[in-house]
C-alpha positions as CSV (number, residue, x, y, z in Angstrom):
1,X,34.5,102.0,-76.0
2,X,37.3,102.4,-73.7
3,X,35.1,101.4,-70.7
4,X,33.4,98.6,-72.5
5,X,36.9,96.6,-73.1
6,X,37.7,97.5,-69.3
7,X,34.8,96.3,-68.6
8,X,35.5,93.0,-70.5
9,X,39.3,92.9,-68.8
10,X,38.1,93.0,-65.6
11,X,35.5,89.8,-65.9
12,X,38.0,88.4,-67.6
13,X,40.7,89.0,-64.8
14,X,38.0,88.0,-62.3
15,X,36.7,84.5,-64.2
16,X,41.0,83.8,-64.1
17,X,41.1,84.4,-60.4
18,X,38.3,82.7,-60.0
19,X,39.4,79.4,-61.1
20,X,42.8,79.6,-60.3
21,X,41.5,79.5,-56.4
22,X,39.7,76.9,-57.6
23,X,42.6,74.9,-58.1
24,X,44.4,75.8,-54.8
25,X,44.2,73.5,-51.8
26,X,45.1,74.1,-48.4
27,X,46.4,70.8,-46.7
28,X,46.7,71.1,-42.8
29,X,48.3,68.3,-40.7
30,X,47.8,68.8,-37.0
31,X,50.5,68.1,-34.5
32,X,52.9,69.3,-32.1
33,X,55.8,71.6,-31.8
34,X,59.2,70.5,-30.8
35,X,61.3,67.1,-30.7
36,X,59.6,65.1,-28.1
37,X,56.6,65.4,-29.9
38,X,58.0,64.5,-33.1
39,X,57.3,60.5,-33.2
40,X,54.0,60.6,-31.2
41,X,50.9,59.2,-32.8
42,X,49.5,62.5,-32.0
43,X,51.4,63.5,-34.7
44,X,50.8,62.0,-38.0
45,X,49.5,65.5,-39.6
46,X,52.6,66.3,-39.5
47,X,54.5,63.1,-40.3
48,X,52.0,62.8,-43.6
49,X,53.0,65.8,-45.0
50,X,56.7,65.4,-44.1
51,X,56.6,62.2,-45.6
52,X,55.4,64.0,-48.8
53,X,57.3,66.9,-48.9
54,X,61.2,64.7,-48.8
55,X,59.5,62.4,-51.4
56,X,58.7,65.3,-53.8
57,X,62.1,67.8,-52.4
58,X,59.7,70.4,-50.9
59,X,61.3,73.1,-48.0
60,X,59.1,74.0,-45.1
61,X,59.4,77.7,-44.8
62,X,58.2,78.6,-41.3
63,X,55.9,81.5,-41.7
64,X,53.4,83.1,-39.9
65,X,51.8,80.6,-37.4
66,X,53.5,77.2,-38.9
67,X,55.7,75.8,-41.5
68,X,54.7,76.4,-45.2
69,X,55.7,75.1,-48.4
70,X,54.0,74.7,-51.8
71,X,53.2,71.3,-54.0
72,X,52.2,71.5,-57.5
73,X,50.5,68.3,-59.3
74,X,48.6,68.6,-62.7
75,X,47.6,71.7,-62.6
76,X,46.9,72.2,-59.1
77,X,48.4,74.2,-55.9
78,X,48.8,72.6,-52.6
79,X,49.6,74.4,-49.4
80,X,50.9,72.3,-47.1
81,X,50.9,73.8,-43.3
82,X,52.0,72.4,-39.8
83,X,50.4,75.0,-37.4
84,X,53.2,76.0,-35.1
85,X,50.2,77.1,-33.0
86,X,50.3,73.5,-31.0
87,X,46.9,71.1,-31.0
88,X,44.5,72.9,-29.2
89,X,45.2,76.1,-31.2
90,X,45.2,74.4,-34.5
91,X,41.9,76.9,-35.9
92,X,43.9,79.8,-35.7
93,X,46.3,78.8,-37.9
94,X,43.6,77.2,-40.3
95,X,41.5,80.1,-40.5
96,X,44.7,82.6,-41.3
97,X,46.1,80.9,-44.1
98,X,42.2,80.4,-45.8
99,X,41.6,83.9,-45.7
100,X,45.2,84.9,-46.6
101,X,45.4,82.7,-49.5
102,X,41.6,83.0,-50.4
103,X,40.8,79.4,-50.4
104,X,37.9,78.2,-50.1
105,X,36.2,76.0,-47.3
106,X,35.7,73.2,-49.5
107,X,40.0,73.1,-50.6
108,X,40.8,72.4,-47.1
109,X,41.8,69.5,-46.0
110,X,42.8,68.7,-41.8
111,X,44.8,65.3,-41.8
112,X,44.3,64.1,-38.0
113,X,44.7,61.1,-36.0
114,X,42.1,59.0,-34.8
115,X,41.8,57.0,-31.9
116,X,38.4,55.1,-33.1
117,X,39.9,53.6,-36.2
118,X,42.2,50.5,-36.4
119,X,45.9,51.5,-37.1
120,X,46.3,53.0,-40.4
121,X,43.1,52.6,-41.3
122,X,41.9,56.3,-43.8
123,X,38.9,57.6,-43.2
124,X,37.7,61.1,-45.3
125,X,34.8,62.8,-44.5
126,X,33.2,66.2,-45.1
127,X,31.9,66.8,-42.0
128,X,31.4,65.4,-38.2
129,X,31.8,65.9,-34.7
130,X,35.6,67.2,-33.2
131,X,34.8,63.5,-31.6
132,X,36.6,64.9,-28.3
133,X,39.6,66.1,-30.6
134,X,40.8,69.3,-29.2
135,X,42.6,70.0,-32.3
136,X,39.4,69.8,-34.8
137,X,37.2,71.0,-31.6
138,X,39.4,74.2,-32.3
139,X,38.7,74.4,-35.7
140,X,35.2,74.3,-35.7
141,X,35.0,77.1,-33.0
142,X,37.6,78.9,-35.9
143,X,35.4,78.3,-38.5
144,X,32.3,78.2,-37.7
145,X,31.3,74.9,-38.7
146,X,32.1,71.5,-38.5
147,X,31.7,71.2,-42.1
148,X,35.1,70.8,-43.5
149,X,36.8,67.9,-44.8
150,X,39.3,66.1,-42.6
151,X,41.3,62.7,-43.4
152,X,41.7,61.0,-40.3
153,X,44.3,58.5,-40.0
154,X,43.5,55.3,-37.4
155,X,45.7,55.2,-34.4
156,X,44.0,52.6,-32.6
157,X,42.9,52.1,-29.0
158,X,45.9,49.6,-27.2
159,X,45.9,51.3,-24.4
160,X,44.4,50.3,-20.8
161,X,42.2,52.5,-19.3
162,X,43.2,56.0,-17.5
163,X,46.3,55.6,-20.3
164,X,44.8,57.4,-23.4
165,X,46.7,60.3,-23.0
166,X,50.1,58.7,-22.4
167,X,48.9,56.3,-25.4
168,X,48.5,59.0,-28.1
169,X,51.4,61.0,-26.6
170,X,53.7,58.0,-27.1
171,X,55.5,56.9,-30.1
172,X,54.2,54.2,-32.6
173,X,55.4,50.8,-32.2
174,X,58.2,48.4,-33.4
175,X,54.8,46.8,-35.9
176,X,53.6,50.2,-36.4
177,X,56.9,51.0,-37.6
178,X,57.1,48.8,-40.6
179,X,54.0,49.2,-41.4
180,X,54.0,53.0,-41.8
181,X,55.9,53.5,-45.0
182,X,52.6,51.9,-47.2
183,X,50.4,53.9,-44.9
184,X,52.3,57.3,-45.8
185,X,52.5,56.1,-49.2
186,X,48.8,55.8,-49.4
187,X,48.3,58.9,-47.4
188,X,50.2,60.9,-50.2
189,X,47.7,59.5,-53.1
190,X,45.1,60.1,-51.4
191,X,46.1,64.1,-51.5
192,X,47.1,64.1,-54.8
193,X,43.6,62.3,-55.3
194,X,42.0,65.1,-53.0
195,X,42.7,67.8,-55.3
196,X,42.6,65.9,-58.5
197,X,39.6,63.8,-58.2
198,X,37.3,65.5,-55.5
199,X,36.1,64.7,-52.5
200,X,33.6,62.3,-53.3
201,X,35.9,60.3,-55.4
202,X,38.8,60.2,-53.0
203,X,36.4,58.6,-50.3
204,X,35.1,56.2,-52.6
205,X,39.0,55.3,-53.5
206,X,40.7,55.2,-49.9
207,X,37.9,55.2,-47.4
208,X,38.5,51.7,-45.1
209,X,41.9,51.4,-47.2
């Protein structure tokens, strides 16, 4: 009798883990370490999810490779992380905190700029190419696939040619500038809307917004 009610306990502890992972996210934003990098367009993972965490009073703590702190919306658990691991690192980082929180592939979410897309412009996909990314190019050698959601964020193409690094290096605009707070604003629903809604939902809501 006495195992039979274990027995019971433990699928019942197990069906509660279970969906409680199922309601934890892991949100990455890629970036750079250190003040000069700070304002670059290379930056936005980062400037997305500080942008979220002052608007909802969240701390970073910095952790084990990156910053860390937790959001909770309806229900759900977002991990936010900046990898302190720099760009090209960025799967090491990734691939720690999925294992060490047991989340799985399909709550993670790498916010990334994107040099193909008009500025501001979303785009979510589940999977693609790193596109010549080293950050995401990193990830996928992590992982072990390229199928993973990522929500890139345009930063356009202005630059002349031989300039791209200098270009995504650099800092946004004067234009860029006032346009960004509605870009991070829709950046942060899009998230929420991530873990809320799904996948599929959320890029039928923001992709091309």
């Amino acid at each position: 009798m006495l195992s039979f009610f274990g027995r019971i306990l433990s699928k019942k502890k197990k069906d509660q883990e279970s969906d409680n992972s199922m309601k934890k996210f892991l949100v990455v934003g890629l970036g750079n370490i250190g003040p000069k990098y700070h304002n670059t367009r290379h930056n936005i993972g980062f400037k997305i999810l500080d942008y979220l965490a002052e608007k909802e009073t969240l701390t970073f703590e910095t952790v084990k490779l990156g910053d860390r702190t937790e959001y909770k919306y309806k229900g759900r658990t977002f991990i936010l992380l900046k990898p302190s691991t720099f760009m090209n690192l960025s799967g090491k980082a990734v691939n720690y905190w999925l294992t060490k929180e047991k989340i799985s592939l399909e709550n993670l979410l790498i916010i990334t700029d994107d040099l193909n897309l008009p500025f501001g412009t979303i785009r979510l996909k589940t999977k693609g190419s790193d596109g010549g990314h080293n950050g995401l190019k990193d990830i996928q050698q992590q992982l072990n696939t390229n199928k993973y959601n990522r929500f890139r964020f345009g930063i356009s193409d202005e630059f002349s040619k031989g300039n791209q690094i200098n270009y995504v290096l650099g800092e946004w605009s004067e234009d860029e500038k006032k346009q960004m707070p509605e870009r991070l604003d829709k950046a942060v629903e899009l998230i929420k809307s991530f873990g809320t809604a799904g996948i599929s939902n959320t890029m039928n809501s923001f992709n091309g917004k």
